[in-house]
C-alpha positions as a printed Julia matrix, in Angstrom:
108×3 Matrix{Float64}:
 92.9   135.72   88.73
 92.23  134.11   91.86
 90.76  136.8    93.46
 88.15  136.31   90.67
 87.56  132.35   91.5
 87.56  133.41   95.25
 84.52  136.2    94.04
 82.77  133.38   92.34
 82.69  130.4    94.54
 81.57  132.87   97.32
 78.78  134.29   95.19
 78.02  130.81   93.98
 77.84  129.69   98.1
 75.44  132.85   98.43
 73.17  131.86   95.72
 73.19  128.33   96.83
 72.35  129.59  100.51
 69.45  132.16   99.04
 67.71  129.49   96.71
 67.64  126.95   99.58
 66.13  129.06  101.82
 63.56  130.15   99.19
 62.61  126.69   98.29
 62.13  125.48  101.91
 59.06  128.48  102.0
 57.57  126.2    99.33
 57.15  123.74  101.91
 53.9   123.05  103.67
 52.7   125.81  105.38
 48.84  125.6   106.55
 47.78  128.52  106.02
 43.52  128.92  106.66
 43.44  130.34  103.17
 44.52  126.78  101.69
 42.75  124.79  104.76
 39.82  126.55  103.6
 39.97  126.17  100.11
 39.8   122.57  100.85
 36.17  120.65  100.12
 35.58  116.94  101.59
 34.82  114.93   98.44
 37.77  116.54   96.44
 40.22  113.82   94.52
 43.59  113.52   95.88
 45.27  115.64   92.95
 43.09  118.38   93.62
 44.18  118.5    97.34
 47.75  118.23   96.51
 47.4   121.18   94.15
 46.38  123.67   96.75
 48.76  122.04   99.91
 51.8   120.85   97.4
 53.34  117.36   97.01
 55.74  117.69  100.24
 53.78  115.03  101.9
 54.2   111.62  103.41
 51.78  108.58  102.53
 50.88  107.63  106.25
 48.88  104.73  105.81
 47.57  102.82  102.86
 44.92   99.92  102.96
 41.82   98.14  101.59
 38.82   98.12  103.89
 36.79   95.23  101.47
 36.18   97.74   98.02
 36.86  101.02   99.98
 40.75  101.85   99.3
 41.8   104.38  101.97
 45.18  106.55  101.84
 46.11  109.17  104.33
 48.54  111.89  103.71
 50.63  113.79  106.42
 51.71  117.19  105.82
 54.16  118.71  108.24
 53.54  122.23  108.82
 57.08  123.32  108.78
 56.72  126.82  110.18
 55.1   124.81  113.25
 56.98  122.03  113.75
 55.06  120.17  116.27
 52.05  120.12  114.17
 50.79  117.12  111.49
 48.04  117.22  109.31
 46.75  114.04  108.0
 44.07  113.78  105.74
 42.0   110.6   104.92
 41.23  109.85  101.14
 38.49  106.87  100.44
 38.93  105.78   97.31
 40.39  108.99   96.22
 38.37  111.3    97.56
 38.83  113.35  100.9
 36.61  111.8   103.69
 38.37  114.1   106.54
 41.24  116.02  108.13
 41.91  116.96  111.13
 45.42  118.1   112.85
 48.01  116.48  115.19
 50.25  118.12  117.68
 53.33  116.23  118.98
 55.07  117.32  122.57
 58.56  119.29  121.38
 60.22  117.57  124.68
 62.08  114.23  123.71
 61.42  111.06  125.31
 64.56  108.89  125.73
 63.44  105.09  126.6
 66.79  102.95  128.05
């Protein structure tokens, strides 16, 4: 009998373990076949359809009529690299990528 519950909370771990690590390849990954299936002009939903909805609103603001929203999408398999993309009123204006330094800066 507990053999059995030991079986099953270690198979549950397991599965727990192997669904996380599935989901996190869901995350962004840039590949050029989605950068390049990208069109300035497109509407924010269809951008978010082809990259996926693990983004961060960067900045929001109204410049007079023009409402302008940038996303940033954190290439996870790269983790040094950003890419923010710049929506006027809802439709993409530009892109373009940002690469951070890996090394930490520690300020005292």
């Amino acid at each position: 009998m507990y053999l059995r519950i030991f079986k099953n909370t270690i198979l549950s771990g397991f599965l727990i373990v192997l669904l996380h690590s599935c989901a996190s390849l869901q995350m962004a990954n840039m590949t050029s076949a989605k950068m390049n299936a990208l069109e300035l002009g497109m509407s924010k939903e269809e951008v978010t359809q082809i990259l996926g909805s693990d983004y961060k609103i960067a900045e929001k603001r109204l410049e007079g009529p023009i409402e302008i929203e940038v996303l940033s999408y954190r290439d996870h398999f790269e983790n040094d690299e950003f890419y923010l993309f710049v929506f006027k009123n809802n439709k993409l204006d530009k892109w373009y990528r940002e690469l951070f330094s890996k090394e930490r800066i520690e300020i005292e």
